[in-house]
Each structure stands twice: as structure tokens, then as C-alpha cells.
C-alpha positions in Angstrom: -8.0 36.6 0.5 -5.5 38.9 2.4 -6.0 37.5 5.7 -5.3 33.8 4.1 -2.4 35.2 2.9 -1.3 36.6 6.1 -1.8 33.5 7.4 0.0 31.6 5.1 3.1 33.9 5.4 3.0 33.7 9.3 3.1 29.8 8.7 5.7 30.5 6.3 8.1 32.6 9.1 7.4 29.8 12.0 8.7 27.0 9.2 11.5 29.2 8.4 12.4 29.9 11.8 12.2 26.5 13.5 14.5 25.3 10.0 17.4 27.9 11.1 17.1 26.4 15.1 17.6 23.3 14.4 20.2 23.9 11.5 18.4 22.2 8.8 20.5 24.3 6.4 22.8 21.9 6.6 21.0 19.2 4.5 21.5 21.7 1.7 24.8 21.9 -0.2 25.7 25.4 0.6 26.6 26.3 -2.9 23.6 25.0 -4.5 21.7 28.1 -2.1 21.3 31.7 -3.7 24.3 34.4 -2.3 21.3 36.4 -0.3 20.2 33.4 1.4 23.7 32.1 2.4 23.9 35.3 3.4 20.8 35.6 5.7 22.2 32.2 6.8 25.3 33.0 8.4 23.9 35.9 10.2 21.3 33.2 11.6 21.2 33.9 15.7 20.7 29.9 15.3 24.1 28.6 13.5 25.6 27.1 16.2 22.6 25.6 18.0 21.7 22.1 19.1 25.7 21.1 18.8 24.9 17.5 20.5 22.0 16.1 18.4 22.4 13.9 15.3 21.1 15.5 11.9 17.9 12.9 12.2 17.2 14.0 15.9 17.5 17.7 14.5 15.0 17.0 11.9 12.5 14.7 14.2 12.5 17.5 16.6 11.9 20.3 14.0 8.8 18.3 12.6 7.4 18.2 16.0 7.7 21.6 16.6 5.7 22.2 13.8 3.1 20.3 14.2 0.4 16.9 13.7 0.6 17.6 10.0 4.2 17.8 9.8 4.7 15.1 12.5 2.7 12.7 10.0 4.4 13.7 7.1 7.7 12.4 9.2 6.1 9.0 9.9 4.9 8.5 6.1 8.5 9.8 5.3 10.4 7.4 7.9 8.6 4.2 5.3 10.7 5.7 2.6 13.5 3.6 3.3 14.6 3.7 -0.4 14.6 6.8 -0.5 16.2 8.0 3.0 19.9 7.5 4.6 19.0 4.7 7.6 20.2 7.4 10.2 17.6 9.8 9.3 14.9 6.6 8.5 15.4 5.3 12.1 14.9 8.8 13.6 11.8 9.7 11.7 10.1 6.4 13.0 10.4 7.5 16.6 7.9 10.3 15.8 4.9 9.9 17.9 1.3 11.3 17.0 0.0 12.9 20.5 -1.4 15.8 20.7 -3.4 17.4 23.2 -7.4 16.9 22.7 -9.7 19.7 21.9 -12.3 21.0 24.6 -14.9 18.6 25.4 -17.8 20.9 24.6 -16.4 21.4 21.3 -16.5 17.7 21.0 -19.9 17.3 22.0 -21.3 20.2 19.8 -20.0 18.3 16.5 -21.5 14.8 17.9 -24.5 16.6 18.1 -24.2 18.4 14.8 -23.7 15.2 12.9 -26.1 13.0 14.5 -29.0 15.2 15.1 -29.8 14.2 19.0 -28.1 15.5 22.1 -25.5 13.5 23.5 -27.4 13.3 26.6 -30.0 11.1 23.9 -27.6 9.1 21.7 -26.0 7.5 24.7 -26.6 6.4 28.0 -23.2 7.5 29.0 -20.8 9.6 27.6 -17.2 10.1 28.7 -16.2 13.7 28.2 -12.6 13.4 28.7 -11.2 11.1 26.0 -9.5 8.6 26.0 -7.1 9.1 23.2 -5.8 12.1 21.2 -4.2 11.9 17.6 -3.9 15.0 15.0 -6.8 14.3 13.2 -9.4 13.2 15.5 -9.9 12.3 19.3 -11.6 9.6 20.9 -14.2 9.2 23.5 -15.8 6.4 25.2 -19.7 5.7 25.8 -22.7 2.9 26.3 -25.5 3.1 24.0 -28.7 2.4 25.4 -28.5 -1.1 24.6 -25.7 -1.6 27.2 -23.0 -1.6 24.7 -19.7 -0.3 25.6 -18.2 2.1 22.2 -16.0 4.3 21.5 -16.8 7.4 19.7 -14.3 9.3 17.1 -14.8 12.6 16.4 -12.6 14.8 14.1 -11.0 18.1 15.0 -13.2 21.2 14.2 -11.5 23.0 11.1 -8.7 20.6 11.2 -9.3 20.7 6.9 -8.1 24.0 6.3 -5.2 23.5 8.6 -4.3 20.9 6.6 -4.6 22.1 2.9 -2.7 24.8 4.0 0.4 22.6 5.3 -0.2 20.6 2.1 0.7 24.2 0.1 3.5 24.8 2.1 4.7 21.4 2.1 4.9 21.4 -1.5 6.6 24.5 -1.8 9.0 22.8 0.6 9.3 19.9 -1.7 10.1 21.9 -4.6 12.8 24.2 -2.8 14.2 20.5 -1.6 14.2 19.1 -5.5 15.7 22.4 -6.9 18.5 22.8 -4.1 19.4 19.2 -2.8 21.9 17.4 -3.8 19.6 14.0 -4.1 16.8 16.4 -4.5 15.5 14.6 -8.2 16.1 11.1 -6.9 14.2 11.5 -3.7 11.1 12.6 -6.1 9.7 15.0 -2.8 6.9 16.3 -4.6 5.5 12.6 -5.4 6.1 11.9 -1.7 4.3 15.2 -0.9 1.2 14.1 -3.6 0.8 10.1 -2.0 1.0 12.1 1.6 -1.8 14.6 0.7 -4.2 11.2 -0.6 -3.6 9.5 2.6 -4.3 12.4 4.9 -7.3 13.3 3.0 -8.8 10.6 3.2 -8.2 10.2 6.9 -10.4 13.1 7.3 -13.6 11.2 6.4 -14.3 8.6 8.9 -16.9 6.8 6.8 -13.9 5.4 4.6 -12.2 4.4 8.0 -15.7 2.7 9.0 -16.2 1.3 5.6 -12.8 -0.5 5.4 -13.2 -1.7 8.8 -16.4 -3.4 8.3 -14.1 -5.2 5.2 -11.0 -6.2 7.6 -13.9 -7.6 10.0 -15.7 -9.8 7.1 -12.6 -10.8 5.8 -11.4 -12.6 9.7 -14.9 -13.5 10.3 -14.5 -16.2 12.6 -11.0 -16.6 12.9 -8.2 -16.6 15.4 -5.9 -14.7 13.8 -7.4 -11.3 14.5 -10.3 -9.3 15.9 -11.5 -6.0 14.2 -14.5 -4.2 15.7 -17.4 -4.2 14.8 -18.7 -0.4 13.7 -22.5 1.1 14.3 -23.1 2.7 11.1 -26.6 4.1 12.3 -23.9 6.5 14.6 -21.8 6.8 11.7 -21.2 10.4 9.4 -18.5 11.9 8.1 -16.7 13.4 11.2 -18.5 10.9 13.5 -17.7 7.3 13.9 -19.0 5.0 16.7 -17.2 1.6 17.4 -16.9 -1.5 19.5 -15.0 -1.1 22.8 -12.1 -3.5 22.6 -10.4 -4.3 25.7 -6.9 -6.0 25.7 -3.4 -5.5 26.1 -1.4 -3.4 24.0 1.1 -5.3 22.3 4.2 -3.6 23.3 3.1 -4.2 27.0 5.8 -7.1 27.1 5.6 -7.2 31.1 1.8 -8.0 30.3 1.5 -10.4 28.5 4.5 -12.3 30.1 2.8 -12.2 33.3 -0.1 -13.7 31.4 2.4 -16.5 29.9 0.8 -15.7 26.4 2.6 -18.1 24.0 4.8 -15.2 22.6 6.0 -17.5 19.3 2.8 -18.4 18.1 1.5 -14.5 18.6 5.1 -13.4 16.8 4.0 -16.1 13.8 0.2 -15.2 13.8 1.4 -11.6 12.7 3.2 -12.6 10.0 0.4 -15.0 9.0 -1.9 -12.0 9.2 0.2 -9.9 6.8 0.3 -12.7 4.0 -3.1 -13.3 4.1 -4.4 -9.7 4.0 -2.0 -9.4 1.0 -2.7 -12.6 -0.9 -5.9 -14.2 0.0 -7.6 -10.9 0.3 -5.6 -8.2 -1.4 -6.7 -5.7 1.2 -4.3 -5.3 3.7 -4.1 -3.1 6.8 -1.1 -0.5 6.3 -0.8 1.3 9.4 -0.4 -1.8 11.7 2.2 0.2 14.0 2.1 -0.5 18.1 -0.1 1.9 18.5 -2.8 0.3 16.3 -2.6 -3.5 17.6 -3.6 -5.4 21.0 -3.8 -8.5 22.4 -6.7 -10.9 23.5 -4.5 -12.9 26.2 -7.8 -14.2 27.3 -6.6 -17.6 26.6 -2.8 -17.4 26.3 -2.2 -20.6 24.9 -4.0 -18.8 21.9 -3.4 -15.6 21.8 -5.2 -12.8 19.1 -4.7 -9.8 17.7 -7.1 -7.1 18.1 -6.6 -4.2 15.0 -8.4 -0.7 15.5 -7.6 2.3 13.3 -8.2 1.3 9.9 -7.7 4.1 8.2 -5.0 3.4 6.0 -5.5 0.2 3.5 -3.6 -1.1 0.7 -4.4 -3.4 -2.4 -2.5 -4.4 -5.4 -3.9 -5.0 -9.3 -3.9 -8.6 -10.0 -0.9 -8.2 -12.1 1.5 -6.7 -9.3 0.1 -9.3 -6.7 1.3 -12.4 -8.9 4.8 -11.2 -10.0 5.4 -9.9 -6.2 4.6 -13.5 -5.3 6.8 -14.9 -7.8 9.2 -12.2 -7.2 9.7 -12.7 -3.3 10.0 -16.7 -4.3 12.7 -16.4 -6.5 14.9 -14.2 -4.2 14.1 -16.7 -1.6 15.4 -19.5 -4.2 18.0 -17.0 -5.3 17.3 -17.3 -9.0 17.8 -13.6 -9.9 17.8 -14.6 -13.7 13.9 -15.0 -12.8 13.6 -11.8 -11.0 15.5 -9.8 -13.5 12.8 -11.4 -16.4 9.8 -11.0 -13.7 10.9 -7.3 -13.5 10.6 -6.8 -16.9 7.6 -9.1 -17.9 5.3 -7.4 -15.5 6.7 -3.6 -16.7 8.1 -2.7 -13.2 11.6 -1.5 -15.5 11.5 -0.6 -18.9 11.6 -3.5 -21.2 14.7 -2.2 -23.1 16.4 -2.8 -20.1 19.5 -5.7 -20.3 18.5 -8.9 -18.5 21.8 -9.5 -17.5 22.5 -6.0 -15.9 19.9 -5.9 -13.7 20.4 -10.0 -12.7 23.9 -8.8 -11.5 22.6 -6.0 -9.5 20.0 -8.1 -7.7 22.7 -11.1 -7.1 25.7 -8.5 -5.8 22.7 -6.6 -3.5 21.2 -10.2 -1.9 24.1 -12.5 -1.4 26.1 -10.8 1.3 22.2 -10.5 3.0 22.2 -14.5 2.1 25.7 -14.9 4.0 23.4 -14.5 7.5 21.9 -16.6 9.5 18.5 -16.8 8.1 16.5 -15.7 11.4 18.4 -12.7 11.1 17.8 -11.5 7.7 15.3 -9.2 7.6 12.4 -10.0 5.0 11.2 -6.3 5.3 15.1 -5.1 4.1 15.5 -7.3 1.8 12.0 -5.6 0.0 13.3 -2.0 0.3 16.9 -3.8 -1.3 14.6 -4.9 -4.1 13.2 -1.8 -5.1 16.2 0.1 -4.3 18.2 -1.5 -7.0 15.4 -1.7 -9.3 15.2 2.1 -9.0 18.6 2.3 -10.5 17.1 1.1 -13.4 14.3 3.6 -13.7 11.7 1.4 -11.7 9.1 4.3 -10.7 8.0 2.2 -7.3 3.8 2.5 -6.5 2.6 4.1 -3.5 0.6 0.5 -3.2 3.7 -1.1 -3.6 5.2 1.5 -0.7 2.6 1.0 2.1 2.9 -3.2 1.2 6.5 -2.5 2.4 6.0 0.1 5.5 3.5 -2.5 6.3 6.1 -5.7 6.4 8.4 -3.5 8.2 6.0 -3.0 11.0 4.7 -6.7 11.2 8.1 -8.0 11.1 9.7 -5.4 13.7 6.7 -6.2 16.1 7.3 -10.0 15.5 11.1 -9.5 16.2 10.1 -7.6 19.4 7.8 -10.6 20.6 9.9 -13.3 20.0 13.6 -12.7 18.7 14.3 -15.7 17.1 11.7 -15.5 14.8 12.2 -17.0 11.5 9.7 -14.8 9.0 11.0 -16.9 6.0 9.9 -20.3 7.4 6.3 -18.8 7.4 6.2 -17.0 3.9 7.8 -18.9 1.4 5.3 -21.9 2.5 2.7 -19.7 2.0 3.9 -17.7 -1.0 4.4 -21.3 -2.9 0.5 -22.3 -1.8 -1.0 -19.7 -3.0 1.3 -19.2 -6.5 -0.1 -23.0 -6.8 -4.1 -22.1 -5.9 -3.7 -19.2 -8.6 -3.8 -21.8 -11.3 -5.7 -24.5 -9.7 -8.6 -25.3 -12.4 -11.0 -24.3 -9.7 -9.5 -21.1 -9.9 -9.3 -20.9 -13.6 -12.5 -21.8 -13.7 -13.8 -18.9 -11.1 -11.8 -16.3 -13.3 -13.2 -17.2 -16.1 -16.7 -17.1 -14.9 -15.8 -13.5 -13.6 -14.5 -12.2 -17.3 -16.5 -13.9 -19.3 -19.5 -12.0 -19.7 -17.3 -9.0 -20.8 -15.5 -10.7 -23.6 -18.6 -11.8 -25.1 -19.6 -8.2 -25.0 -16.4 -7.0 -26.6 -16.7 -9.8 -29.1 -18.2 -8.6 -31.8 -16.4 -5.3 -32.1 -12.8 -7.3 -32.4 -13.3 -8.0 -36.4 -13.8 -4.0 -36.8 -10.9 -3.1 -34.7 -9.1 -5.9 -36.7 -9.5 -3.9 -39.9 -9.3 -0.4 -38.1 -5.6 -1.4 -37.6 -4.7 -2.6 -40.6 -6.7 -0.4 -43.3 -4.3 2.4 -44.2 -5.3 5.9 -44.2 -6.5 7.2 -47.9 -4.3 9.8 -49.1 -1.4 9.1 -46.5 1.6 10.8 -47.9 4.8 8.6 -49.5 6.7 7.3 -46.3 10.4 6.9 -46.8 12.0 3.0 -46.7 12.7 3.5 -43.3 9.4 4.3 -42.4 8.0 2.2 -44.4 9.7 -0.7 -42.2 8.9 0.8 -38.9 5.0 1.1 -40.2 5.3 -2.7 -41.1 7.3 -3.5 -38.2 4.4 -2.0 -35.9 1.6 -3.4 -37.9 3.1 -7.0 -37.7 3.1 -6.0 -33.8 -0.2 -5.2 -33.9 -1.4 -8.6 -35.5 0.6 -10.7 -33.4 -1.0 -9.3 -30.5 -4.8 -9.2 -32.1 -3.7 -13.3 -32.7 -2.9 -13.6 -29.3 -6.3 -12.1 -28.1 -8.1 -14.2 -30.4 -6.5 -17.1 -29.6 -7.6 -16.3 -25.7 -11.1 -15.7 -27.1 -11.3 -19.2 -28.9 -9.5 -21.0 -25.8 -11.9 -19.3 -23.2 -15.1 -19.9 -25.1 -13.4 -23.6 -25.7 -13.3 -23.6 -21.5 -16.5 -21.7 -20.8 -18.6 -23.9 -22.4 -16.5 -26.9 -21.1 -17.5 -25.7 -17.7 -21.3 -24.7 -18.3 -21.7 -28.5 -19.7 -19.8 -30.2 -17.0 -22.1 -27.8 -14.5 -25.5 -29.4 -15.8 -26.8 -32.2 -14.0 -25.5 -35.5 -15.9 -23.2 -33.7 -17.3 -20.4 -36.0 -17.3 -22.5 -38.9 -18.8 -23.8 -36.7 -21.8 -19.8 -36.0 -22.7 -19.4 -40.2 -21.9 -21.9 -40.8 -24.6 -20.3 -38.3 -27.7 -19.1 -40.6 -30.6 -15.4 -40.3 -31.7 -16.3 -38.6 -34.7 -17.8 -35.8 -32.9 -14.8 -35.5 -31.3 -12.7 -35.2 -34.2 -15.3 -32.4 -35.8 -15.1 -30.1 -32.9 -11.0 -30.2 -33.1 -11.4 -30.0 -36.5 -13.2 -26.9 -36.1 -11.1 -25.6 -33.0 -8.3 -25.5 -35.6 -9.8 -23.6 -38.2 -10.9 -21.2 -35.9 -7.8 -21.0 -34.3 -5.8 -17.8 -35.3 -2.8 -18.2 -37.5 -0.2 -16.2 -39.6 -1.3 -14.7 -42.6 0.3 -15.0 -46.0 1.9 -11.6 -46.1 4.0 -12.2 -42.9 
């Protein structure tokens, strides 16, 4: 217990100490610090250091000084573009993960310790020096006895504890930071802190990595966009992970794939196809897609694909936030802001007290000096983090889903930019965005969804009439309410049976269409309905009707 504590306070002192040399002090209004402190400041040996750099280049450095925890705290932090000046945004992004690797032996020994075999015995050939060194794990390559050439992942020994003890001190940080900085509430640091700590967690068991790898790789099965590969789970634990050796050309390697003449548009266009696709067809979408992650199969460079390693990081959205960010992103490109204001309230994203009007003013006065641009020069990723920037204003509390969705754009669309300049983003999503808005209520699609929730409405069926009469049964011996109350009761109660119609009416519909469906299924199935007198016809609407909910008498 002590020496933990000793520990943490030496931790403590370094943090402290690397704060004062690179002056970041001055992020903190100096008033808003305790006298002692100001005090202890001024004395600071360190008050007039690092005169040339730029507040972000104080802060970059300072996280590298402190660290691979710290270091990827700054690149989760430099996505926070709605949260961060675009000084400091642009700085943090320059932060790169290398660190040096651990010794080779110690490598070896945790192979070994997962997998139960000596090295010597799992592979024909083992490389011991890697090949690539991040905070959380190195890599090294191989060939299994099958002749297949893999790399092998291994996580740092004890890297766990140094990391849950950052976390501690991080949040500490982030409360110091919400108490004393000026923007301290609206930056929210300790929710940053919290959606940090569930990304690096779960960095530090490969199997996830391994698991939504094998996803990415089902999901492109067969296709030219892009090549995910393929993982040996038999080699596969918790700090172990053994995959396909990809070989290609990184994809900021411009001189590369120049000298291959790889058709730099259609690669620039492919990754933005990617993106929209991950998103929409799949909802599970890649969200650490930076340089480091991405190469190129220039094999044939008329047709050029992506390769994707480190899967680590994913992203989905609920049904519900997938739709009205489709229908969101269309309407901004059709500048109806009416629509987004009423989408931004009809999916819950701002509270629904909130004035349509208001927030349709903010959106126009935010996107029509962006509009004024050239369109291949408007930035799609921007205009995202202008969205949920405004809609913060109005007490929008943004998702961490919805937060690596944009990170993500930023990264496709910056690469794209970097590969071919003139790349119009727009021309390839809004085509897209329209297909699929269209698919989503194709009767095929209807039709699957159905199929899908079917089974658990009839289960919920037959408890609807009890929760009807739950809700409007009053309580026995409730006290006298006053008038007001009285109308607030009634008010809430009508609520309540509007909705309850609404649900029965979906009940009565989706039965209606289920068994629709099932008889059209059977074979002959279109002759049988062919054959159905007129009569019949007019029975079943008949008795569609009566079963369809209405208003009772009271209301």
C-alpha cells in the first residue's frame, strides 16, 4: 500500500515538474489558482522557459515527456475538435506513438507463457528484433511451420498497472482542469478522461483486436476496396496475437506509389467509399484509420487497395443515430436546416423543449459562409465538428460513437486530400447517403426488419392489455390532488394512451404485414391471394378497423 503510494506521488512530482518547464500554468487563469500555488508558481526555476514555442507545441512536448499513456491521451484529445482551440487541435495530432521495444527475451518469455510451447516450437522462424514498437504492445515477425509469413503482437509486460495508475492521475488532472479553467465545465475533461480509459482498456486485450479484425475481413470479403488480414486464432490469447504478413506500401509513401503510377484519384475516392460503407452498410467502422494504420496494394496500379492492420479501435451507431445522421448530413448538403433543426430534435440529440427556429438559425449562420467555398474545398470532416459544435450550444451531450465517427472522417478525408488534392468528398457521399436513406425503406428491407422483430413482439404481446390497465388504474387510497395536479395527472395519462395507441397500432400493422409476407412466401402463394372473393376482402378490412386502436370516449 505504501510503496503504491510512493509511487503514485513520485508520478505525481514528474507530472508536476514537466507542467512548470513547459509553462503549462499558463492555460490556467491565474486568479482562478489558490494564493500558495501562485505563489510556488512564481518562484518556479521554469517561468521563463521555452520562450519560442507555441502554447500547443508546449503542451505536445510535455505529453511526450511523460509518456505512451499520456502521448495517447493527446491523440484521442487532438479528435476533440469541438472541444479544443484549432491551434492546440493541430498540435496534438502531430503526436506520434514510438516508443522503444522491450527486450526480446522478455518478449519471448510471454509468447511462451501464453501459448504453452517454446518459440523455437510455435514457429519455424522467429524474428527477435521487432519490427514495430507502440505503447501498448510490440511486434514481431515469423513463419509458421506451414510456410506462412505472420506477424506476432505481444503486449508490454505490466504495462496494466502503469496504465490504471496514469488513468488515477489523469483524472485528478481532469478535475483540477474543470475546477480551475476557465472552459473547464464546457470541455467536460473528466468524460474525456472516462471514453479514454474504455478505449485504452480495451486495447490491452488483443482478442478484441483479433475478434473485430476477423469482422472488418468478413465484411470486405472479396472486394477491392480493402484488405484486412486474416488472424490465426489457434496463436491467439489475451496478450498474444498472431496475424497475416501484409506487404505493401505505406500510404504516405507518395514517392512510392508515384513511381508505381498508382491511379492516385480512384485510391483518394476508394477511401472515402470505405468510410461510408463501414458506417452505413455495416455499422462497424474502423476508427483509428490514421497513416500509420493503412497501406497500399500497388500490385496493379490501375486498381489500387487499401490494406487496414490495427483494428483495435471500432465504432457502431444504434439504428436510430445511424438514420437521422444520414438524413442529417443530407439536409446540410441540401441546406435545409429547418430539417436539421426538427431531425435534431426528433431523434433526442437536443432537448425537445428546445425552439426550432433558434437552433435552424444557428445551423444556417454556422454553414453558409462554409457554403460560400468552392465545394472541393469544403471540408466534410469540419463541417461535422461545426454540427455538433453548435448543437452543443444547445445542451447536445455528443456520444463517444458519435466522436470516433468524426475522428474517423477527419482522418479518411485528410488522407484523401493528401493523395489527390482536388478531391471532391461530397460528390461521393451525398450519392451514397441518398441510396442507402432509399434501401432503408425498400419493402425488401421492411420486410427483413420485420422478420428480425417479430418474434419478440409476439412475445410481448400478451402482456400489453395488463400494462394497459397498470397505467391507467389509479392507486387505491391516493390522497386528494389539487386542480392543478389533477390536470398534469390527466395530461400525462392522455400521454400515456396516445403512445400505448401508437404501439398498438404498430402491433396490428406488423401482424397485418407479417402475415402478408409468410403467405406471399408459400409456394403458390400469389395464386391462393388471386383466388380470395371480394367479400373476403371487405371482412378482413372490416376487421382491421375494429381492431385498429382509436380514441376513447373520455378524451
Amino acid at each position: 500500500m505504501s510503496a503504491g503510494l510512493f509511487s503514485r506521488s513520485r508520478r505525481l512530482l514528474l507530472i508536476l515538474r514537466v507542467a512548470g518547464r513547459y509553462r503549462l500554468q499558463e492555460f490556467v487563469a491565474p486568479e482562478a489558482l489558490p494564493a500558495a500555488l501562485r505563489l510556488l508558481l512564481r518562484l518556479s526555476p521554469w517561468r521563463n522557459s521555452q520562450p519560442g514555442m507555441s502554447r500547443g507545441e508546449r503542451l505536445r512536448r510535455a505529453l511526450e515527456a511523460l509518456g505512451p499513456v499520456f502521448i495517447k491521451f493527446g491523440q484521442l484529445l487532438s479528435t476533440r475538435r469541438d472541444l479544443l482551440p484549432a491551434d492546440i487541435a493541430d498540435e496534438l495530432a502531430r503526436l506520434q506513438d514510438k516508443v522503444p521495444p522491450f527486450d526480446e527475451t522478455l518478449a519471448a518469455g510471454i509468447i511462451e507463457s501464453a501459448l504453452g510451447e517454446p518459440v523455437s516450437t510455435l514457429f519455424a522462424r522467429f524474428e527477435s528484433i521487432p519490427i514495430a514498437s507502440a505503447s501498448v504492445a510490440q511486434v514481431h515477425g515469423a513463419t509458421l511451420h506451414s510456410g506462412e509469413e505472420v506477424v506476432v503482437k505481444v503486449l508490454r509486460p505490466d504495462i496494466e498497472p502503469v496504465i490504471r495508475q496514469d488513468l488515477a492521475l489523469l483524472y485528478t488532472l481532469a478535475r483540477l482542469v474543470q475546477r480551475y479553467l476557465p472552459d473547464g465545465r464546457r470541455l467536460r475533461p473528466v468524460e474525456v478522461v472516462a471514453d479514454y480509459e474504455l478505449t485504452i482498456l480495451d486495447e490491452l486485450d488483443l482478442r478484441r483486436e483479433a475478434a473485430n479484425a476477423s469482422q472488418l475481413r468478413r465484411n470486405f470479403e472479396g472486394s477491392d476496396l480493402v484488405y484486412v488480414p486474416q488472424v490465426h486464432w489457434d496463436y491467439t490469447r489475451s496478450n498474444v496475437m498472431v496475424a497475416e504478413r501484409i506487404s505493401g506500401i505505406p500510404v504516405t509513401d507518395m514517392a512510392a506509389l508515384k513511381a508505381r503510377g498508382t491511379d492516385l484519384k480512384l485510391l483518394a475516392e476508394r477511401g472515402v467509399e470505405i468510410f461510408f460503407t463501414q458506417v452505413f452498410r455495416d455499422n462497424f467502422f474502423h476508427a483509428d484509420m490514421h497513416p500509420g494504420n493503412i497501406f497500399v496494394n500497388a500490385t496493379d496500379p490501375a486498381n489500387p487497395r487499401y490494406i487496414a492492420v490495427d483494428c483495435a479501435i471500432v465504432g457502431n451507431l444504434s439504428d436510430a443515430d445511424q438514420y437521422y445522421l444520414a438524413r442529417n448530413l443530407l439536409a446540410v448538403f441540401q441546406r435545409d436546416y429547418r430539417a436539421v433543426a426538427e431531425l435534431h430534435v426528433e431523434c433526442g440529440w437536443i432537448p425537445p423543449d428546445t425552439r426550432v427556429q433558434d437552433f435552424e438559425s444557428a445551423m444556417r449562420a454556422v454553414c453558409e459562409p462554409v457554403f460560400e467555398r468552392p465545394i472541393s474545398d469544403i471540408s466534410f470532416g469540419q463541417l461535422l465538428i461545426y454540427l455538433f459544435s453548435t448543437a452543443r450550444r444547445f445542451d447536445m451531450e455528443v456520444q463517444p460513437a458519435l466522436v470516433l465517427l468524426q475522428k474517423t472522417l477527419l482522418n479518411i478525408e485528410g488522407l484523401g486530400r493528401q493523395l489527390y488534392p482536388q478531391l471532391n468528398l461530397w460528390d461521393t457521399a451525398q450519392p451514397f447517403l441518398e441510396r442507402w436513406v432509399q434501401e432503408r425503406y425498400s419493402p425488401q428491407s421492411m420486410l427483413r426488419r420485420l422478420q428480425r422483430h417479430f418474434p419478440s413482439w409476439l412475445e410481448q404481446l400478451p402482456q400489453v392489455p395488463d400494462a394497459v390497465l397498470d397505467n391507467l388504474q389509479r392507486r387505491p387510497g391516493a390522497p386528494d390532488l389539487s386542480r392543478q395536479q389533477r390536470q398534469q395527472q390527466q395530461r400525462q395519462m392522455a400521454l400515456q394512451r396516445a403512445q400505448q395507441r401508437r404501439r398498438s397500432r404498430r402491433h396490428v400493422a406488423a401482424a397485418a404485414l407479417a402475415g402478408s409476407g409468410l403467405v406471399l412466401a408459400l409456394p403458390g402463394g400469389w395464386a391462393f391471394l388471386s383466388t380470395v372473393p371480394a367479400a373476403s376482402w371487405l371482412l378482413l378490412s372490416g376487421a382491421l378497423l375494429l381492431l385498429w386502436p382509436g380514441r376513447s370516449a373520455d378524451e
